[in-house]
Backbone of each chain as ProteinMPNN parsed JSONL, in Angstrom:
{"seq_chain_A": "XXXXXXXXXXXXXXXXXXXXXXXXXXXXXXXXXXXXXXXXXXXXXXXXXXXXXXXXXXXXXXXXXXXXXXXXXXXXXXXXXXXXXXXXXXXXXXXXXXXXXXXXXXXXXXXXXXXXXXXXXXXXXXXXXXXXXXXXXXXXXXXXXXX", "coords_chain_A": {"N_chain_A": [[164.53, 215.258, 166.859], [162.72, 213.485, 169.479], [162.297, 215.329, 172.502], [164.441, 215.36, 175.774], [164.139, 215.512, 178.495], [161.263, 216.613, 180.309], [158.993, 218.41, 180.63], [158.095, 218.961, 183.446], [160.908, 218.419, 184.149], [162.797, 220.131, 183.521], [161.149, 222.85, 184.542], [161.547, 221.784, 187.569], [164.38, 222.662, 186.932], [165.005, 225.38, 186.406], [164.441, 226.62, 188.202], [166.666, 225.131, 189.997], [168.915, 226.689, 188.412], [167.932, 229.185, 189.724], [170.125, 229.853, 191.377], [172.465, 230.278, 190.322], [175.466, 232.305, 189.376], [177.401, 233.412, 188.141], [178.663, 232.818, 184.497], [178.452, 229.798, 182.835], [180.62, 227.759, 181.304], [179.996, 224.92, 178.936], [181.72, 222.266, 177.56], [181.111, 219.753, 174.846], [182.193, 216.728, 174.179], [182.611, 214.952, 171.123], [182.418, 211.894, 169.194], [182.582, 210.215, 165.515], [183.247, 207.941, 165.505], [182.228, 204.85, 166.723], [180.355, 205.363, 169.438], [178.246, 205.027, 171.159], [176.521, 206.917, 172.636], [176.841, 209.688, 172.364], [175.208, 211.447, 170.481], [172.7, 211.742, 172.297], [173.576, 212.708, 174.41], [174.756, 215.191, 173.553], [172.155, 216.111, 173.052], [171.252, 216.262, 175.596], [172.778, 217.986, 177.112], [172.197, 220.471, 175.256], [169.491, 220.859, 175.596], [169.297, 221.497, 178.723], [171.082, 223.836, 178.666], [169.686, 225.352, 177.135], [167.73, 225.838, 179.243], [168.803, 228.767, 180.784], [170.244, 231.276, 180.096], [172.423, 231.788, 181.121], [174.483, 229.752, 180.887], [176.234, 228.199, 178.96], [177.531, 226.617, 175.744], [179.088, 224.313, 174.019], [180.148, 222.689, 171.283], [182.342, 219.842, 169.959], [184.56, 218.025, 168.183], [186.063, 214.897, 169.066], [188.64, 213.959, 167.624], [188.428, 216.064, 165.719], [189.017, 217.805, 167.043], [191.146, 218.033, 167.89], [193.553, 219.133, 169.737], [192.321, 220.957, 171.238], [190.845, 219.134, 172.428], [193.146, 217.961, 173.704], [194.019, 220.002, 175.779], [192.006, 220.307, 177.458], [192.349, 218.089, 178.617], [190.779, 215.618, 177.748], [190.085, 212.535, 176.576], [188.242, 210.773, 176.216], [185.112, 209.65, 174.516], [181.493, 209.97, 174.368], [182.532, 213.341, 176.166], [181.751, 215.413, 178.686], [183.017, 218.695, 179.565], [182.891, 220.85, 182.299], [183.35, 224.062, 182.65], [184.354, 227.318, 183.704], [183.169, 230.724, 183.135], [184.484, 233.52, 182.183], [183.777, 236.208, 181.276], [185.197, 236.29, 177.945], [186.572, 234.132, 178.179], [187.421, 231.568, 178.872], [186.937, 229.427, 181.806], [189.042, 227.297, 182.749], [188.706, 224.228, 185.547], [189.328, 221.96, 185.609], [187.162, 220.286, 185.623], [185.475, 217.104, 184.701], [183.267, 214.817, 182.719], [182.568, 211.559, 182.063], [180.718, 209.662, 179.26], [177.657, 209.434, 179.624], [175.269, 211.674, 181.759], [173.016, 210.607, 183.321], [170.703, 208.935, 184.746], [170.901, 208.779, 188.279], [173.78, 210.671, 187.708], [172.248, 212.999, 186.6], [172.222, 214.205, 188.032], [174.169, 215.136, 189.588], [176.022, 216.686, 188.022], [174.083, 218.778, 187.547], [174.687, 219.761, 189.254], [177.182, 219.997, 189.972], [177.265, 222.222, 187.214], [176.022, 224.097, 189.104], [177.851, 224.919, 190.862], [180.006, 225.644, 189.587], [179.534, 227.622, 188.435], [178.574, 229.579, 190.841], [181.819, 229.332, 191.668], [182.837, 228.191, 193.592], [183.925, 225.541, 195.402], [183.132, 224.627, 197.553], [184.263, 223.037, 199.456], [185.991, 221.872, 202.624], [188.16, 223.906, 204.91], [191.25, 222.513, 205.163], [191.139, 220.744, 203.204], [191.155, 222.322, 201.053], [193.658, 223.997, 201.786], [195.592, 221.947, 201.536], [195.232, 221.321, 198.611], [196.217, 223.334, 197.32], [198.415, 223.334, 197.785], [199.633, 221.62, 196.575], [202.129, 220.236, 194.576], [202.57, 218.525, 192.475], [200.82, 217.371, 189.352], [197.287, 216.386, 190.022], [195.377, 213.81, 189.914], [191.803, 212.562, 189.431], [189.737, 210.106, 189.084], [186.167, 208.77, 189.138], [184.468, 206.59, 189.108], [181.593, 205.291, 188.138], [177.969, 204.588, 187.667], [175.443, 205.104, 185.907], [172.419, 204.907, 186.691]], "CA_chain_A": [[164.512, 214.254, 167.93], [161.881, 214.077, 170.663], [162.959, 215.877, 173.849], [164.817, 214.016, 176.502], [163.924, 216.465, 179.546], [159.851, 216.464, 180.381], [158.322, 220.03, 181.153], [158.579, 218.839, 185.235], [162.53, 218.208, 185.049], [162.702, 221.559, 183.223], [160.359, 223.161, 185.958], [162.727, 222.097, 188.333], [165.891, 222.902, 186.481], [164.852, 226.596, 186.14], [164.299, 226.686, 190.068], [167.851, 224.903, 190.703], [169.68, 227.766, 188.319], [167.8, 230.358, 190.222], [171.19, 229.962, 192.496], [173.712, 230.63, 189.314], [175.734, 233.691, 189.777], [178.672, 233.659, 186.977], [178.413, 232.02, 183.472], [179.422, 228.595, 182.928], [181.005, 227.104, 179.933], [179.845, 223.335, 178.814], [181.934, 221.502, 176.107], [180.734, 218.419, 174.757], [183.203, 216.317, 173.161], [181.753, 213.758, 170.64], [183.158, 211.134, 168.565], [181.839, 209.856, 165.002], [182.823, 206.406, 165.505], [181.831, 203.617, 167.988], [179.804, 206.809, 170.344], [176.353, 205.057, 170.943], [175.551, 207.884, 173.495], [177.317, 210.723, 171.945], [174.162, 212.306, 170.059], [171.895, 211.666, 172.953], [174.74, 213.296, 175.149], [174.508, 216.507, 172.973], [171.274, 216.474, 173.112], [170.676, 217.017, 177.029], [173.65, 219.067, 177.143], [171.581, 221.531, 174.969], [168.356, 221.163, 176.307], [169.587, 222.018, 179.905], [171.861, 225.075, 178.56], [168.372, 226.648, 176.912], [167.232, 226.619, 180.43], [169.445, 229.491, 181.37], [171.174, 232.087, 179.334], [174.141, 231.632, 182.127], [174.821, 228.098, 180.739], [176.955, 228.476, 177.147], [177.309, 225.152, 175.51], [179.603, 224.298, 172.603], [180.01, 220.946, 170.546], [183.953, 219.605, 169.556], [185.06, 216.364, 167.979], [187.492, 214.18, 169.937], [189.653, 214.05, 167.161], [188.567, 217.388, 164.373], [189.43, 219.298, 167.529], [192.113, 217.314, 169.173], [194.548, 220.213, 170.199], [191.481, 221.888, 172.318], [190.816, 217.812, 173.719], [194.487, 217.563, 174.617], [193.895, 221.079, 176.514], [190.924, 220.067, 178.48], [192.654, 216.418, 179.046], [189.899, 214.868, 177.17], [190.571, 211.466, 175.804], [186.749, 210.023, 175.377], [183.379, 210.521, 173.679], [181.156, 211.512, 174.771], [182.996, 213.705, 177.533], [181.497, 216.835, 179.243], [183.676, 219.425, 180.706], [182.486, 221.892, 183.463], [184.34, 225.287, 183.153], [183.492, 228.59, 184.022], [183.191, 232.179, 182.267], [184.865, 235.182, 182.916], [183.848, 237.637, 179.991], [184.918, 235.994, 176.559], [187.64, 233.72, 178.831], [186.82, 230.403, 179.719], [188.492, 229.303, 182.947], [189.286, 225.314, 183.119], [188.542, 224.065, 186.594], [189.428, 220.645, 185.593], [185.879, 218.928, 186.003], [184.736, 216.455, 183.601], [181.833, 213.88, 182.958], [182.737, 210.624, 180.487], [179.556, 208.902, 179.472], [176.007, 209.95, 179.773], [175.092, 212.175, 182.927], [171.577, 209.725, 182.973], [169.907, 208.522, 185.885], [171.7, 209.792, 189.406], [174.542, 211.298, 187.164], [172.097, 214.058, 186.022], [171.685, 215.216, 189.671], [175.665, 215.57, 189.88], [176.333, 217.477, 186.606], [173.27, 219.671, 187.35], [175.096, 220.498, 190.988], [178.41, 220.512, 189.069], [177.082, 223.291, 186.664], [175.917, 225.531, 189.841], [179.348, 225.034, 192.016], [181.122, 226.616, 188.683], [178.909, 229.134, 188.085], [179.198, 229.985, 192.243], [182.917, 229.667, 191.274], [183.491, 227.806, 194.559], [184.037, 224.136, 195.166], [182.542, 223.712, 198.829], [185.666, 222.051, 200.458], [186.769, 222.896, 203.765], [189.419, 225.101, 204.979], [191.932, 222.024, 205.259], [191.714, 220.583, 201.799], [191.675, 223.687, 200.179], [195.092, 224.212, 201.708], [196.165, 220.998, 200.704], [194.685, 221.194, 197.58], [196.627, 224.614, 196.947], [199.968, 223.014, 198.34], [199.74, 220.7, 195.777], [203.198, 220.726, 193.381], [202.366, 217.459, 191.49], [199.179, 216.906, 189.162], [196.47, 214.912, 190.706], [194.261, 213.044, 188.464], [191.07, 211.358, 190.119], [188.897, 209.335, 188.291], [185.814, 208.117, 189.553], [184.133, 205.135, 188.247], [180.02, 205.61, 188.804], [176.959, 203.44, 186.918], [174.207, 206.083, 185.609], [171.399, 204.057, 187.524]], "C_chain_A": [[163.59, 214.697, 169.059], [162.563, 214.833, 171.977], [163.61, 215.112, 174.844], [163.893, 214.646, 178.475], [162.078, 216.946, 179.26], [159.398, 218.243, 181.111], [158.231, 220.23, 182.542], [159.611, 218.854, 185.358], [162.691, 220.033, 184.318], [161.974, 222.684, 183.726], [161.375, 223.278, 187.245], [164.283, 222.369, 187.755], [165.904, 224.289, 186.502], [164.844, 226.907, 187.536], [165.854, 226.252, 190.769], [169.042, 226.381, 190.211], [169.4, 229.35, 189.144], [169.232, 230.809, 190.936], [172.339, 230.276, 191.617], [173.619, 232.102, 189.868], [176.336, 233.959, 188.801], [177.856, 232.602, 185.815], [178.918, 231.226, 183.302], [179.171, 228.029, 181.374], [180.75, 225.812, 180.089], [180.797, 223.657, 177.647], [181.757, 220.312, 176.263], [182.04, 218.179, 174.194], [182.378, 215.104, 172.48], [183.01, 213.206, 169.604], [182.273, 210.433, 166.872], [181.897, 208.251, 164.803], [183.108, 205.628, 167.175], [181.936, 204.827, 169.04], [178.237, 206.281, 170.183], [175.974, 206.041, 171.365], [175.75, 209.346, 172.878], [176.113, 212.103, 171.138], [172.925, 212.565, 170.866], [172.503, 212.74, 174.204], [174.439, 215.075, 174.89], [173.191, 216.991, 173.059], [170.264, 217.133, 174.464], [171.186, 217.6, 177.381], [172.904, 220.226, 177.103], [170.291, 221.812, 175.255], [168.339, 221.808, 178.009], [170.471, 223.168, 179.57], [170.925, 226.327, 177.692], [167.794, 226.756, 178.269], [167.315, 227.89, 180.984], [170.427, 229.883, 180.553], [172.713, 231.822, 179.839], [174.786, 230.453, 181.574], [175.452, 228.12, 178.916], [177.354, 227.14, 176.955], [178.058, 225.309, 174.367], [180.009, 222.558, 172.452], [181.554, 220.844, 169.696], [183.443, 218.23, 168.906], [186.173, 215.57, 168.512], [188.438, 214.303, 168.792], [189.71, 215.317, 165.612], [189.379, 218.459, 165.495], [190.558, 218.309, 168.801], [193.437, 217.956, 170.275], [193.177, 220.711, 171.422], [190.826, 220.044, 173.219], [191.785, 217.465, 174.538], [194.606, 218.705, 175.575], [193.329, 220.967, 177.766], [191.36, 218.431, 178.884], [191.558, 215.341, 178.857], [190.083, 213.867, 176.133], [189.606, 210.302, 175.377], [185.795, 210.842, 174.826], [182.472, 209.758, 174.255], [181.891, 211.715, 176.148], [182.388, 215.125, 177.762], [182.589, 217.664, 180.105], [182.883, 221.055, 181.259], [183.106, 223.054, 183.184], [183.625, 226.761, 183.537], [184.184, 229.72, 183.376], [183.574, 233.287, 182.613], [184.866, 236.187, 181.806], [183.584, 236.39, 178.614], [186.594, 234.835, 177.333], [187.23, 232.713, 179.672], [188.149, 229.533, 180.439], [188.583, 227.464, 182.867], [189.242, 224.903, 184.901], [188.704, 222.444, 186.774], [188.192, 219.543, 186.182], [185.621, 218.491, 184.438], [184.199, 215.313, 183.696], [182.726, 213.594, 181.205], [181.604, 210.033, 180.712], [178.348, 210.054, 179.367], [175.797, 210.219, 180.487], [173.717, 211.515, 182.588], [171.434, 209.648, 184.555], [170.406, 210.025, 187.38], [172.646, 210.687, 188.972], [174.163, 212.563, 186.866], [172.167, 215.155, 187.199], [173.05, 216.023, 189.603], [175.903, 216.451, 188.495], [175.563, 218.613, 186.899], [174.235, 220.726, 188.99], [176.677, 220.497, 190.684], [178.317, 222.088, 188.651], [177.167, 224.712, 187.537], [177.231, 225.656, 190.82], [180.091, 225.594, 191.079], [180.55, 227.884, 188.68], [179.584, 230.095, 189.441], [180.814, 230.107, 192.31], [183.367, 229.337, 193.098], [182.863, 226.265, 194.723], [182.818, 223.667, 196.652], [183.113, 222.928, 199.968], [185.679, 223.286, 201.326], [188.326, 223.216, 203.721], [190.558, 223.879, 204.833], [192.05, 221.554, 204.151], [191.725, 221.194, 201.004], [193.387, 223.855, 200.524], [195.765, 223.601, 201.611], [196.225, 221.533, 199.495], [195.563, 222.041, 196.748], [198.139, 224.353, 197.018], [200.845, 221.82, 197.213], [201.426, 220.931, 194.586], [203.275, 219.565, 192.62], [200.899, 216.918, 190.656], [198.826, 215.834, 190.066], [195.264, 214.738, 189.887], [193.323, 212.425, 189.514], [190.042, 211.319, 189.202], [187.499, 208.63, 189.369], [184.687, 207.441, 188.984], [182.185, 205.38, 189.082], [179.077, 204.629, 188.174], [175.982, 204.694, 186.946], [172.767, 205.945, 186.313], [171.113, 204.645, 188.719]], "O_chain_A": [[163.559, 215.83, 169.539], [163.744, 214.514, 172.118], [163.275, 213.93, 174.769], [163.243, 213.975, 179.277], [161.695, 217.496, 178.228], [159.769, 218.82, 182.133], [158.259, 221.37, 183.004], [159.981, 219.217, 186.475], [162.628, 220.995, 185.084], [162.319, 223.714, 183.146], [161.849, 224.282, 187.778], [165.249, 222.156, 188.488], [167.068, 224.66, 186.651], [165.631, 227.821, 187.78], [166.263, 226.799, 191.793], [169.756, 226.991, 191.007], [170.172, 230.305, 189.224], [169.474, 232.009, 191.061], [173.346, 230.591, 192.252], [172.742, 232.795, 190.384], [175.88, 234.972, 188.271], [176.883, 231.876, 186.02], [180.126, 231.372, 183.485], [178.197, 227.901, 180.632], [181.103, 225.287, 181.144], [180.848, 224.683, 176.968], [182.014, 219.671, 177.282], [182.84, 219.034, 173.814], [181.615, 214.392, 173.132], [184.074, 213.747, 169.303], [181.117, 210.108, 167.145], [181.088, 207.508, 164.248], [183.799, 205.799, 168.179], [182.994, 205.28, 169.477], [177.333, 206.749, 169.491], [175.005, 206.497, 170.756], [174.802, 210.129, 172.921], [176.228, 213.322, 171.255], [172.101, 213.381, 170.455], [171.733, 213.486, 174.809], [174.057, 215.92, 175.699], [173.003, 218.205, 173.14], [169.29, 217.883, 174.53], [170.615, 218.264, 178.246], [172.72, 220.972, 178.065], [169.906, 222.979, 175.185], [167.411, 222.514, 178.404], [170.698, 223.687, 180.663], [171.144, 227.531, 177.559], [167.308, 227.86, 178.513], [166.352, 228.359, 181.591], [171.364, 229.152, 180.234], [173.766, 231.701, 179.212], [175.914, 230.284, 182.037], [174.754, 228.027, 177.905], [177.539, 226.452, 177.959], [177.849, 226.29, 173.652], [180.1, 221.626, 173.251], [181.855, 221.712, 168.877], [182.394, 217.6, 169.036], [187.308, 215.884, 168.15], [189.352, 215.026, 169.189], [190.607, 215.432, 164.778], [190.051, 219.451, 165.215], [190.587, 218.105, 170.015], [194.017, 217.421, 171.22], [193.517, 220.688, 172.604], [190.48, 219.955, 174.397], [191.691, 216.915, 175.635], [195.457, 218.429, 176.422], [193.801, 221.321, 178.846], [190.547, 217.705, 179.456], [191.418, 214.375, 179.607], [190.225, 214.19, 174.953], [189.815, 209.339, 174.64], [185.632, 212.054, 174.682], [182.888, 208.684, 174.689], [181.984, 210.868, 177.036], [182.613, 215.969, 176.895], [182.952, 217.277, 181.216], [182.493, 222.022, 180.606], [183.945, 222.977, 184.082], [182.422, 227.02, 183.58], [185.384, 229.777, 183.106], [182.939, 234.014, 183.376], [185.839, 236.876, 181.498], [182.547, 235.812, 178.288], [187.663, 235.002, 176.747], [186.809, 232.81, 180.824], [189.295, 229.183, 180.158], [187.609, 226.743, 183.084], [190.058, 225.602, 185.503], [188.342, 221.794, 187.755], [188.243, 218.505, 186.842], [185.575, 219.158, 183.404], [184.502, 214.621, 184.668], [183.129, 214.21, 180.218], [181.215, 209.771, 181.851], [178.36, 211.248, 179.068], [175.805, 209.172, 181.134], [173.228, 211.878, 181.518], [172.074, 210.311, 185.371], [170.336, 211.251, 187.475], [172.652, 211.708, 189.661], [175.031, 213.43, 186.766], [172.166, 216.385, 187.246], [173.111, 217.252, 189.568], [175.139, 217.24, 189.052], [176.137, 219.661, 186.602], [174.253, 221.882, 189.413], [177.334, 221.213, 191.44], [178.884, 223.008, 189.24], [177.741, 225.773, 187.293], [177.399, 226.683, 191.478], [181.05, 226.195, 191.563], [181.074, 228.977, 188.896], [180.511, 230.904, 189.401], [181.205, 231.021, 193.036], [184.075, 230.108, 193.746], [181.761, 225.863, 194.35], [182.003, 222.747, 196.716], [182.641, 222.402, 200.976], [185.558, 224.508, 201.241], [189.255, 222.955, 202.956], [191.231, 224.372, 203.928], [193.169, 221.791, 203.694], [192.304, 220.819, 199.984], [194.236, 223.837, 199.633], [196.899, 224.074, 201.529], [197.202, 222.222, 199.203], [195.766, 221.697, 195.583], [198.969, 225.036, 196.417], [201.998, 221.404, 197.102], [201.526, 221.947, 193.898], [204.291, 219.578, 191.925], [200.051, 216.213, 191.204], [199.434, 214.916, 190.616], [194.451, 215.512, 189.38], [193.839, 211.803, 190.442], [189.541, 212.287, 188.63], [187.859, 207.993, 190.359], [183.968, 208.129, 188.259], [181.841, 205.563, 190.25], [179.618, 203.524, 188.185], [175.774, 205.247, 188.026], [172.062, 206.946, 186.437], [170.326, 204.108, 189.499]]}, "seq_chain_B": "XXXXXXXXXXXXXXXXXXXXXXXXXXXXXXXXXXXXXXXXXXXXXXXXXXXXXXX", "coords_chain_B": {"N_chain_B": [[196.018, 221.951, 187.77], [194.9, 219.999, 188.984], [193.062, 217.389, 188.168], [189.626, 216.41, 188.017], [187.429, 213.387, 186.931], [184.642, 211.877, 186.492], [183.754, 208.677, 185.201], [181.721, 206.675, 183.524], [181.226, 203.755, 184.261], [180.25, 201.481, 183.369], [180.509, 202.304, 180.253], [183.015, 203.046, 179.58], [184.132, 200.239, 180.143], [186.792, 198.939, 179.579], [188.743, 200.557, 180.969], [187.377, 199.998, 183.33], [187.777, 197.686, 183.768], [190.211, 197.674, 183.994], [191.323, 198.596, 186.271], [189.94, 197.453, 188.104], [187.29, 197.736, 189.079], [184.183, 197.066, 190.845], [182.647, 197.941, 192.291], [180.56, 200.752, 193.023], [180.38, 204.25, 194.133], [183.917, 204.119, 192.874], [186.607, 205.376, 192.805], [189.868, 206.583, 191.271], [193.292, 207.404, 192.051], [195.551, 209.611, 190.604], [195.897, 207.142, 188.569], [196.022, 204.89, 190.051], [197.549, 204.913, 191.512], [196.52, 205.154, 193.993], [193.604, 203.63, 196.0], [189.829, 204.048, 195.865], [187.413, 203.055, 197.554], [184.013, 202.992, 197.147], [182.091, 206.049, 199.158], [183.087, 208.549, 200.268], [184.092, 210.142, 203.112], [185.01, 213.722, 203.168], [187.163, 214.552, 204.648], [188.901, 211.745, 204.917], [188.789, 211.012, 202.174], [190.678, 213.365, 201.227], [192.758, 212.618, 203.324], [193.542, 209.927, 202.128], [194.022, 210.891, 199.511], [196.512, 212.228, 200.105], [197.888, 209.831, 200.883], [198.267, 208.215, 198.836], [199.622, 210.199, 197.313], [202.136, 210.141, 197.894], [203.307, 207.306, 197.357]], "CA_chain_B": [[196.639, 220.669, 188.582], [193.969, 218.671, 189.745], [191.543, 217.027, 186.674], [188.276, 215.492, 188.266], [186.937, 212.873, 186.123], [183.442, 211.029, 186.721], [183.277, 207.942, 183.929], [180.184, 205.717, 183.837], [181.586, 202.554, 184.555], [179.661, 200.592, 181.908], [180.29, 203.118, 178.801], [184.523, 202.165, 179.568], [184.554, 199.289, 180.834], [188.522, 198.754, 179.502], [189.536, 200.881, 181.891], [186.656, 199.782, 184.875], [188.177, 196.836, 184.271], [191.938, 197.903, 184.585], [191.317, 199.435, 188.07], [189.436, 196.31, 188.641], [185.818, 198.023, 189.277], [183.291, 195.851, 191.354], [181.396, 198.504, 192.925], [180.64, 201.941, 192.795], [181.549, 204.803, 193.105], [185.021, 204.029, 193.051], [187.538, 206.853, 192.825], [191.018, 205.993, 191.537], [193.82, 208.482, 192.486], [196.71, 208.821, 189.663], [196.245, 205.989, 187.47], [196.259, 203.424, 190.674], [198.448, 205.257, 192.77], [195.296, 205.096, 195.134], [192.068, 203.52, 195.142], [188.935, 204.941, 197.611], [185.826, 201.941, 197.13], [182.646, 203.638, 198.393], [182.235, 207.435, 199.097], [184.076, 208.944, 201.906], [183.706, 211.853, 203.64], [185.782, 214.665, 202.724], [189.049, 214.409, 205.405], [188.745, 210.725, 204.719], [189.116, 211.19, 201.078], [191.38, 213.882, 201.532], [193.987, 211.493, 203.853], [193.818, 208.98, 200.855], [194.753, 211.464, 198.161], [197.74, 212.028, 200.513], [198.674, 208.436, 200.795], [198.73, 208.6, 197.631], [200.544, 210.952, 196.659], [203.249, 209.673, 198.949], [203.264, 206.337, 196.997]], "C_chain_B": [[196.152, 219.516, 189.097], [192.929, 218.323, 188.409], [190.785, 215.757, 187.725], [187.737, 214.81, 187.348], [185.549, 212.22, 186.586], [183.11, 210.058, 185.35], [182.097, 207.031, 184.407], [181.539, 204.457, 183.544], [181.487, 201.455, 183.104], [180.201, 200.652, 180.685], [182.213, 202.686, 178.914], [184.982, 201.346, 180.368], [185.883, 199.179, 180.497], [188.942, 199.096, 180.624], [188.883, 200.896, 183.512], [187.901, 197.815, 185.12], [190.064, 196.649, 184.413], [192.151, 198.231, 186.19], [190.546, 198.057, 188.357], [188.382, 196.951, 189.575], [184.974, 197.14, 189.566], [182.529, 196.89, 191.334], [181.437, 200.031, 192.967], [180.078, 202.856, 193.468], [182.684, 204.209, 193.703], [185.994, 204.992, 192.704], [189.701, 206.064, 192.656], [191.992, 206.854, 191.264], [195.092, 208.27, 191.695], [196.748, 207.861, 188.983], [196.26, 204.915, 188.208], [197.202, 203.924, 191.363], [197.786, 205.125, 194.208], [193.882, 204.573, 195.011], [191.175, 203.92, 196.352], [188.047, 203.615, 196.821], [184.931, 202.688, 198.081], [182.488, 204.996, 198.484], [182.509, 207.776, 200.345], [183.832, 209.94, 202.071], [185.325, 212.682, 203.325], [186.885, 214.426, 203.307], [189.655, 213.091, 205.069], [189.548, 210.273, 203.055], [190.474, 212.016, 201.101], [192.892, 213.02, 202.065], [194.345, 210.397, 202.671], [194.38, 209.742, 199.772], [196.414, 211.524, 199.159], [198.69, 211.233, 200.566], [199.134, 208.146, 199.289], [199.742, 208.999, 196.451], [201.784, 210.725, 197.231], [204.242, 208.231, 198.232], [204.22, 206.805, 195.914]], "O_chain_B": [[196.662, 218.469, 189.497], [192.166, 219.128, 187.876], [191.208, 214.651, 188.059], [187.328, 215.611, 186.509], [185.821, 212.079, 187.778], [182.345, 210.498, 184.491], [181.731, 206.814, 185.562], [182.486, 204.468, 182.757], [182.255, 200.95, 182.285], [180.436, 199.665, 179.988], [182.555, 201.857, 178.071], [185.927, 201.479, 181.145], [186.46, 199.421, 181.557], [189.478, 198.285, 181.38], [189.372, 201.412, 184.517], [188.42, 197.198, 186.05], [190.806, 195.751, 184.809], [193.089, 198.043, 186.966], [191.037, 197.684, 189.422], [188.508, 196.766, 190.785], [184.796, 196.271, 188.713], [181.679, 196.955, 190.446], [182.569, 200.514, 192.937], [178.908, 202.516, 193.647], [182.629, 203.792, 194.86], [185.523, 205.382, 191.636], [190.428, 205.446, 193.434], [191.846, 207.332, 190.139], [195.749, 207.236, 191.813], [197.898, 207.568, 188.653], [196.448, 203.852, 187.617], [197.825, 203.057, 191.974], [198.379, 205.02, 195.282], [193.096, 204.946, 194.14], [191.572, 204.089, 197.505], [188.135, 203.366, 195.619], [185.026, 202.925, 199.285], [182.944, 205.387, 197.409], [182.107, 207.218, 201.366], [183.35, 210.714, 201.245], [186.449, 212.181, 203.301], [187.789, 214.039, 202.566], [190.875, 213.099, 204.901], [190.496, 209.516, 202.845], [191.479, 211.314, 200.987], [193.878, 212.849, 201.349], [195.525, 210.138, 202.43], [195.253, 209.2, 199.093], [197.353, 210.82, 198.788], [199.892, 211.455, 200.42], [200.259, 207.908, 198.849], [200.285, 208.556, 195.438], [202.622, 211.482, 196.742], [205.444, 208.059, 198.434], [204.609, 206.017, 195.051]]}, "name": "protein", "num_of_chains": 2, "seq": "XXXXXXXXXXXXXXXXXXXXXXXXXXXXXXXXXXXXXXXXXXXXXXXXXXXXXXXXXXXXXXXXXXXXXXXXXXXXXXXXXXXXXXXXXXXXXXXXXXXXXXXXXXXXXXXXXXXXXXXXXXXXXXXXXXXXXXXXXXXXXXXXXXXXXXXXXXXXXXXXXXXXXXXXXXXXXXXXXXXXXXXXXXXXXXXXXXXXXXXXXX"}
């Protein structure tokens, strides 16, 4: 398959990981039926995780690997999850991307990737200590257009 | 405890159109325990997950 990523976004993609510190785990999740994006999905996954040794990338099936989708609370295809690396010990940080990170989406995924690696979110001091106070899951969903 | 999701709107619509998705982003807290329309600034957001969670 031709490339999706042009020798300029890969130019600057090598310049944004300069700022990685830790190793960050991708999993794709894919599906083999009704998944138009799902192979196109995988495919910029792994072209942005040869950028940078720091960037480990692995490929599931929503339902061959449905015990490690019910883990990561992954219930579409294509879904990306964010996590980060500590040795041979991948931490869950509960981020994940449904759909195609495409247009504006790629910006956020790419600034996803380096806030795991950095292994800090960026919130201030007050919703961190919410955030931490927390004793009931919190699920947020947010609804975007790739455009 | 906390799962961040980001879906493309388009790619599930079923469930853009369960939350009843016009405009985006939209951010919906619990299943509809909360909805944010627009992007908010952090305390902003923050006070809404609270309401929220209150609900």
């Amino acid at each position: 398959m031709e490339k999706i990523l042009n020798e300029q976004v890969v130019g600057q993609l090598k310049q944004a990981f300069a700022d990685l510190v830790h190793p960050v785990q991708i999993l794709f999740f894919g599906s083999k039926e009704n998944c138009d994006y799902c192979d196109e999905t995988r495919q910029l996954l792994s072209e942005i995780s040869a950028v940078d040794e720091r960037i480990n990338l692995s490929a599931h099936d929503l339902n061959d690997d449905a015990a490690l989708a019910a883990q990561y609370k992954v219930d579409k295809a294509p879904a990306i999850v964010v996590a980060s690396k500590n040795g041979e010990q991948i931490i869950d940080l509960g981020v994940q991307f449904s759909g195609i990170p495409a247009g504006h989406e790629f910006g956020t995924l790419i600034n996803d990737i380096i806030l795991a690696s950095q292994r800090d979110s960026g919130l201030g001091a007050a919703t961190r200590e919410f955030l931490k106070s927390l004793t009931q899951p919190l699920l947020l969903q947010v609804f975007v257009t790739p455009t | 405890m906390i799962h961040a999701e980001a879906l493309d709107a388009m790619e599930f619509s079923e469930l853009s159109q369960r939350f009843n998705v016009q405009g985006v982003p939209q951010t919906v807290i619990n299943s509809g325990g909360g909805v944010v329309v627009g992007a908010y600034p952090e305390a902003q957001m923050l006070a809404e997950i609270k309401r929220a969670l209150k609900n």
